[in-house]
Kinemage of the C-alpha trace (Angstrom):
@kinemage 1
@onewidth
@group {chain A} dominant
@subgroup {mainchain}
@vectorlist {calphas} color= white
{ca unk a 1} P 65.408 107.762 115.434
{ca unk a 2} L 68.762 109.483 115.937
{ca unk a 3} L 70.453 110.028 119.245
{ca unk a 4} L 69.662 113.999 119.405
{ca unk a 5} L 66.216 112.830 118.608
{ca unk a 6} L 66.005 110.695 121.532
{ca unk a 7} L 67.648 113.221 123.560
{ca unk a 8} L 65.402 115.819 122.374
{ca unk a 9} L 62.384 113.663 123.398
{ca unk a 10} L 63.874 112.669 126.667
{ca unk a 11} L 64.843 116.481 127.816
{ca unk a 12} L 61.289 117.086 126.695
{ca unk a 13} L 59.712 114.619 128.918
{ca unk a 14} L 61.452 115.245 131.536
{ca unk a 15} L 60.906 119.104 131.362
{ca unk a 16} L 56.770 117.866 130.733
{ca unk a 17} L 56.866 116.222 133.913
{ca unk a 18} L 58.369 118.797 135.983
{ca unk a 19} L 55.956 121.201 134.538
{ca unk a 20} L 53.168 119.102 135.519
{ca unk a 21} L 54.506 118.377 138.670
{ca unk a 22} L 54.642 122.105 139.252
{ca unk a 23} L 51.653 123.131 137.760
{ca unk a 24} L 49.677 120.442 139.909
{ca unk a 25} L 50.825 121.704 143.243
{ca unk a 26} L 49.996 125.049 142.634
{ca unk a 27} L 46.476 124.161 141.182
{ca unk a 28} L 45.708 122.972 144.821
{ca unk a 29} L 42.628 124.781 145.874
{ca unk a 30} L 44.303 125.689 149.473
{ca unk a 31} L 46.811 128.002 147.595
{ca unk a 32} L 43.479 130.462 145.817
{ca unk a 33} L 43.630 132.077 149.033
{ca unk a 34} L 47.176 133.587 148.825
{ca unk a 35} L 47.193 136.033 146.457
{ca unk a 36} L 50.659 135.534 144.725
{ca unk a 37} L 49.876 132.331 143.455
{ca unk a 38} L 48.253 133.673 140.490
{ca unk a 39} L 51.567 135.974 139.640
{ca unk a 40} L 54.174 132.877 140.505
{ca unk a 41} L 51.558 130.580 138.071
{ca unk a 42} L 52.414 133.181 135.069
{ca unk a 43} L 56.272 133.024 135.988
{ca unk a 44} L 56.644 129.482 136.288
{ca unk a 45} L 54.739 129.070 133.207
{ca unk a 46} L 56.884 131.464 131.261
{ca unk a 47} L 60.219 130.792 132.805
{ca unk a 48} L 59.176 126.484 131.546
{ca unk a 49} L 58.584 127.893 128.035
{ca unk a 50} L 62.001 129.440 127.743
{ca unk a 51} L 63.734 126.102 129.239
{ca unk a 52} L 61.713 123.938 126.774
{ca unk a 53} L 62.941 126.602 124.096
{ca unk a 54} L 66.462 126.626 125.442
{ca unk a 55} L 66.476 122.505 125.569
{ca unk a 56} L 65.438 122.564 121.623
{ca unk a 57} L 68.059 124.718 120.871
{ca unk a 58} L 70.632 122.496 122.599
{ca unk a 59} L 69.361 119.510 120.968
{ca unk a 60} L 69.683 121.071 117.190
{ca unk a 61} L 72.979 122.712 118.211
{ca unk a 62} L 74.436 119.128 118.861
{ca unk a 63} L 72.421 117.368 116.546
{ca unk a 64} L 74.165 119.703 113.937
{ca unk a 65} L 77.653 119.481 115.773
{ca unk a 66} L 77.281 115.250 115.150
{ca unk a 67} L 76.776 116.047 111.572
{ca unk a 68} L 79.501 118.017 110.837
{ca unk a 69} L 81.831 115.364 112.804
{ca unk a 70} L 80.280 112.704 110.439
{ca unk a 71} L 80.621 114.330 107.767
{ca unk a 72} L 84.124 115.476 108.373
{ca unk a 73} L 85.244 111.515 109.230
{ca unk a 74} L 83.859 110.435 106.149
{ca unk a 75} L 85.653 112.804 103.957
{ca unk a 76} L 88.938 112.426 105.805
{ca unk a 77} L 88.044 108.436 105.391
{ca unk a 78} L 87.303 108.811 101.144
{ca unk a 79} L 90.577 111.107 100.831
{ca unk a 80} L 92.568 108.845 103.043
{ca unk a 81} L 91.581 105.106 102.385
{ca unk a 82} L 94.868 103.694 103.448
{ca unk a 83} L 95.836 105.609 106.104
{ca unk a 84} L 92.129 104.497 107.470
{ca unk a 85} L 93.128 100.659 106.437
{ca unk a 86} L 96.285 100.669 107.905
{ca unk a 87} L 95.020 102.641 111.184
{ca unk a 88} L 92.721 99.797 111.531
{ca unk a 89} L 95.115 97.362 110.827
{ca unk a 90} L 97.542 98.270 113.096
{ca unk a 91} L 94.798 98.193 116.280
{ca unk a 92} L 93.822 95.132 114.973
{ca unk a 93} L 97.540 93.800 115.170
{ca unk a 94} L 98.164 95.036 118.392
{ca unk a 95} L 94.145 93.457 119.655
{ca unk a 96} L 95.731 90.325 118.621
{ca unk a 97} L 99.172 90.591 120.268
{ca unk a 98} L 97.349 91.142 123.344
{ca unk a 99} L 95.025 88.643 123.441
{ca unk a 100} L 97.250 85.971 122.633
{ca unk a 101} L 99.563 86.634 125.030
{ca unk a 102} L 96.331 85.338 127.610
């Protein structure tokens, strides 16, 4: 599983419990008697399919923003091999200087 995959079934969750939280306090019994419930039920209900719509939408958005970043690093890393190797060399220089100075 990828990260926007696990964020995607974590912002679903969460929105499933609220939903059910919500939807089981206004299933009480005591509320049939006002006679708004039944309008607010439809609006909740609604206004929680457009969230769970929105949070989808966020989720591919940056799922396809991470590709496009991965994709871009690996061809700047296959067009620029040594500027990668010495990058990396470098930090690992400079890790080393600092450590042994402990």
């Amino acid at each position: 599983m990828t990260a926007s995959t696990n964020l995607e079934a974590a912002a679903n969750a969460v929105a499933e419990d609220i939903a059910s939280d919500v939807r089981g306090v206004l299933a009480s019994k005591d509320l049939d008697s006002v006679p708004h419930i039944k309008a607010l039920r439809q609006r909740i209900d609604s206004k929680l399919a457009i969230a769970r719509e929105l949070a989808a939408e966020k989720s591919r958005i940056a799922a396809q923003k991470a590709r496009e970043a991965a994709n871009t690093a690996n061809a700047y890393a296959h067009d620029e091999p040594w500027q990668i190797a010495g990058a990396a060399l470098a930090v690992g220089v400079l890790v080393g200087l600092l450590l042994g100075r402990r």
